[in-house]
C-alpha positions as CSV (number, residue, x, y, z in Angstrom):
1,X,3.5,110.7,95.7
2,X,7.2,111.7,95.4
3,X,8.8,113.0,92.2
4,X,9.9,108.9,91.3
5,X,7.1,107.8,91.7
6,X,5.3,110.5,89.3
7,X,8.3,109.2,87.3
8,X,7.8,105.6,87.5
9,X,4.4,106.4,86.6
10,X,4.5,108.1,83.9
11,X,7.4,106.0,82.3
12,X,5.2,103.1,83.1
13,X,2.5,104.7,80.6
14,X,4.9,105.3,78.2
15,X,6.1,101.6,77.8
16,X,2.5,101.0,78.0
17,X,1.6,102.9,75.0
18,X,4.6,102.0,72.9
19,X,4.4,98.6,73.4
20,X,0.7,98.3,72.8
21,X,1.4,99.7,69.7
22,X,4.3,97.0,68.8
23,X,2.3,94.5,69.5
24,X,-0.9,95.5,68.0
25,X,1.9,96.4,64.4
26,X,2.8,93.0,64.5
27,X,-0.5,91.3,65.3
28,X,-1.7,93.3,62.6
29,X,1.2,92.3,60.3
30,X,0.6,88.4,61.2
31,X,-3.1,88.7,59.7
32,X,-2.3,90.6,56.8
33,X,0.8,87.7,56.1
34,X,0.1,85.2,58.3
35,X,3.9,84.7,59.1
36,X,4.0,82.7,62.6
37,X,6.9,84.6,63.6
38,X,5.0,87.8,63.3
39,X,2.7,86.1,65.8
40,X,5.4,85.0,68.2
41,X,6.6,88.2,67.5
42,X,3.6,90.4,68.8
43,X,3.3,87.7,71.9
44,X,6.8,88.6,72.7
45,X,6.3,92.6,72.7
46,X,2.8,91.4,74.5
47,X,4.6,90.2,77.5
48,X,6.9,92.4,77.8
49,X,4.7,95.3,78.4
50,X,2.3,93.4,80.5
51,X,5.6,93.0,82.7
52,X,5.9,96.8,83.0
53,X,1.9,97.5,83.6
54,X,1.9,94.3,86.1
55,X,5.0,95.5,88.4
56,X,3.8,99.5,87.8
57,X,-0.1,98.0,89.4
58,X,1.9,96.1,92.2
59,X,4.0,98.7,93.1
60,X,1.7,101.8,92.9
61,X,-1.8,100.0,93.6
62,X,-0.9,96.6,95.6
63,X,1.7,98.1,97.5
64,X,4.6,95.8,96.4
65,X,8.0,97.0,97.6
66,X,9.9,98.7,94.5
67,X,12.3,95.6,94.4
68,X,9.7,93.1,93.8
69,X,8.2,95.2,91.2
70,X,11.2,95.3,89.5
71,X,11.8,91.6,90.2
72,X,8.2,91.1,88.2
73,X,9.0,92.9,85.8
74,X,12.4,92.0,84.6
75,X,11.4,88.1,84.7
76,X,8.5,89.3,82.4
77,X,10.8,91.1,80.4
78,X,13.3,88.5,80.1
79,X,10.2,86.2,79.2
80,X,9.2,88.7,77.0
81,X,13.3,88.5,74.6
82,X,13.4,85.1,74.9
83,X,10.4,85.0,72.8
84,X,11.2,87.1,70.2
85,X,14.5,86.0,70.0
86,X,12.4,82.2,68.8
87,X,10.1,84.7,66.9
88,X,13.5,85.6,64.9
89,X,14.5,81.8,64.7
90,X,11.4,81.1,63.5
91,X,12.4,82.9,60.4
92,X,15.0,81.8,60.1
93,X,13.5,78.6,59.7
């Protein structure tokens, strides 16, 4: 493995780890107030890192070139905004 893709890989687990913690910090927060935009909210984060761990798998595991793992994983990401941006509209609301 070349030095990017030790990178890719361990920026991968970083985004991993972060956003698992985001996510699980507002699921938790949307059972302690059961504020539906906490829950959007945490589904938002959700998909977002599953966008990064899906294209890191395809790319290091499946063999996916590097631009369709980035392809993956930005349309995951901008998923991933689109829903917290309604998770903030939702308070709004």
């Amino acid at each position: 493995m070349t030095w990017t893709g030790t990178a890719i890989v361990a920026v991968k687990t970083a985004i991993l780890l972060l956003g698992s913690g985001i996510t699980y910090i507002a699921y938790r927060a949307y059972r302690r107030t059961g504020t539906p935009s906490l829950r959007v909210l945490g589904i938002g984060f959700g998909v977002i890192t599953f966008g990064a761990l899906l294209a890191g798998i395809a790319h290091q595991i499946l063999s996916v070139s590097l631009e369709k793992g980035v392809l993956i994983n930005s349309i995951l990401v901008a998923i991933g905004l689109a829903i917290v941006l309604y998770s903030l509209y939702l308070e709004r609301g």
